[in-house]
N, C-alpha and C positions, 0 to 999 in steps of 0.2 A: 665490249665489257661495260661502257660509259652508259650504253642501251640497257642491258642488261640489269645493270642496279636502279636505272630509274623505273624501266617496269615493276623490276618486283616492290621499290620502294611506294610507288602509284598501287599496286595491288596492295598492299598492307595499309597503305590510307583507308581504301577505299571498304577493306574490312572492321577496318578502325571503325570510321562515320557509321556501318551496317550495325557494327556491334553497339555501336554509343545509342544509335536510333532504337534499338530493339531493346536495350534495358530502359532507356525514356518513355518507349511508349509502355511496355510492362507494367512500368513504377504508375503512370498514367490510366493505363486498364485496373488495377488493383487497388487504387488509391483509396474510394472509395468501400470495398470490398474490405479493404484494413481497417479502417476506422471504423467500419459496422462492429466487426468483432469486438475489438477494444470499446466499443461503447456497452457491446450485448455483454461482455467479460465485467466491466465496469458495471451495470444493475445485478448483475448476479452475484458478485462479491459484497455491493451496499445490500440485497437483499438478505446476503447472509448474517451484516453484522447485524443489519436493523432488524427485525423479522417482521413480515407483512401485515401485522395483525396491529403493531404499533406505528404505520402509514399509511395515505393513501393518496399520497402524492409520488410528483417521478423523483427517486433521491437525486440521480443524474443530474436532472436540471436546477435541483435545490443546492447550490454548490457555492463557499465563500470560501475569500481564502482569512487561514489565520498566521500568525508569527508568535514564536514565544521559544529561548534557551531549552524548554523543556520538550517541545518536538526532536529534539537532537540534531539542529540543522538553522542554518540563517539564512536559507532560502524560507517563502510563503510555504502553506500547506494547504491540501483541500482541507475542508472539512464540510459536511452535507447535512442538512437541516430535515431532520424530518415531520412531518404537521400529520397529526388526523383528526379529520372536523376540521380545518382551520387552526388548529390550536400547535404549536413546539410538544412533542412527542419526546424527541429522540436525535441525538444526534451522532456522528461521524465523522472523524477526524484521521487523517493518513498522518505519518512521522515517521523519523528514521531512529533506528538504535544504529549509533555511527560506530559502534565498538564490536561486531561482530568478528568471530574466527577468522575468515575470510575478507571482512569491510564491512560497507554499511548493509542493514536490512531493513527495508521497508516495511512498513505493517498501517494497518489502519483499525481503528477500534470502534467502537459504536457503545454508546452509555445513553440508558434512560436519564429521566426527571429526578429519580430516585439516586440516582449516582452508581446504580446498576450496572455493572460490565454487563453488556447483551452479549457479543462475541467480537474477537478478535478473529484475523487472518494476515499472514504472509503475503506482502502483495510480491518481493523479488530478493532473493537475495543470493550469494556466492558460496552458500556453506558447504562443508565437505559431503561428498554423498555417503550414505551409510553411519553417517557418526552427526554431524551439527543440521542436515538437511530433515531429520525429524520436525523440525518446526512447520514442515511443511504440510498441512493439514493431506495431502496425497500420498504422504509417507507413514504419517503416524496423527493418532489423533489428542498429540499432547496439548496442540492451540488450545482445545474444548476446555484445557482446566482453567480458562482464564473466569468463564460464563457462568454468571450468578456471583461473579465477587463483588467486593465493594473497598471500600480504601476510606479509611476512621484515624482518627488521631488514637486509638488503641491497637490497632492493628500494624500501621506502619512496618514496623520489626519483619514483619510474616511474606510482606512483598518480596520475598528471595527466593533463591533456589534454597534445599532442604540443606546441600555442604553447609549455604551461609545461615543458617540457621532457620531460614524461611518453609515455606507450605509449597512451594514447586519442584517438581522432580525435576534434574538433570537429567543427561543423556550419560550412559556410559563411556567412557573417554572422551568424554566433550560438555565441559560446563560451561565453558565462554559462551557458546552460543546460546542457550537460555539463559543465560544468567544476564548477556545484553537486551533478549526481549522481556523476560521478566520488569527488566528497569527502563524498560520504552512503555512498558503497556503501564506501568505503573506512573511515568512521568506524564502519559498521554490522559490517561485517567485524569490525574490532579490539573491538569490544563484545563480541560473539559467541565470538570464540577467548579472551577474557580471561575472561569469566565463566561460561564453557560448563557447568561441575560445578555450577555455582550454577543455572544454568537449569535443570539435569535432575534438582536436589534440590527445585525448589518442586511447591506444589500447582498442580495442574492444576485451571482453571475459570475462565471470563473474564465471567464476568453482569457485565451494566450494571447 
């Protein structure tokens, strides 16, 4: 019997160590192969906010971080510097709306010289599907009404949803959820046009 439990106990080690080795090396073969995507994921989402035509640098690598209440978070945030010719173009900046339906949603914005909304996008969030996950530009393409605004000491009022009085549609049975990105993309704007010189004097380089 005393035989008996130690074999199978020695067999179950020894599946144990197989099993442990085989998700190590996995995690090891693929590691690489992850972070391709997440980088190629990564330019294709900064190519979305910024559009190509107002860079011609890598935004990837054009990366600082910034802090500010109005990201919605007290951790750093990227934000991505774009130049063409040489010159501050355009820039990019990730933030969180911490008040979603579900928690916080990520987003990143992109604002010319002009203080131009170029376009927003969803980088993750937990919304309900069918009802708060419209913000998801694969859902619906409500993000796009953010592109071509701009944020005025006369305008102010209008950065809402249309319930609060504002220029943004809601979702049917789900306002929270726009109504928190409307007030990120709006806070992330005002970050942007207020410390724009400041972003285009830091070092460039975002290592973890």
């Amino acid at each position: 019997m005393l035989n008996a439990i130690k074999k199978n106990g020695l067999t179950l080690a020894i599946f144990a160590c197989a099993s442990t080795g085989l998700v190590a090396l996995t995690q090891f073969l693929t590691k690489d192969q992850i972070q391709y995507q997440q980088q190629a994921q990564l330019a294709a989402t900064l190519n979305q906010v910024i559009p190509k035509d107002l860079h011609d640098n890598e935004l990837a690598q054009a990366c600082t971080w910034v802090s500010s209440p109005l990201l919605g978070s007290s951790e750093p945030q990227h934000a991505y510097v774009a130049t063409l010719a040489g010159q501050p173009a355009a820039i990019a900046v990730e933030s969180i709306a911490p008040d979603g339906y579900n928690g916080a949603i990520k987003i990143i914005v992109g604002i010319d010289n002009q203080g131009t909304v170029l376009a927003t996008r969803v980088l993750s969030h937990q919304e309900t599907p069918g009802l708060g996950d419209k913000i998801d530009l694969r859902i619906s393409d409500w993000i796009l009404s953010f592109s071509g605004k701009t944020i005025t000491e006369q305008n102010q009022a209008q950065w809402a949803v249309k319930k609060d009085g504002g220029m943004f549609d809601s979702f049917t049975g789900a306002t929270i959820t726009p109504r928190a990105v409307v007030h990120a993309v709006k806070n992330t704007a005002t970050f942007i046009n207020d410390n724009r010189s400041t972003i285009y004097q830091q070092t460039l380089g975002c290592e973890e």
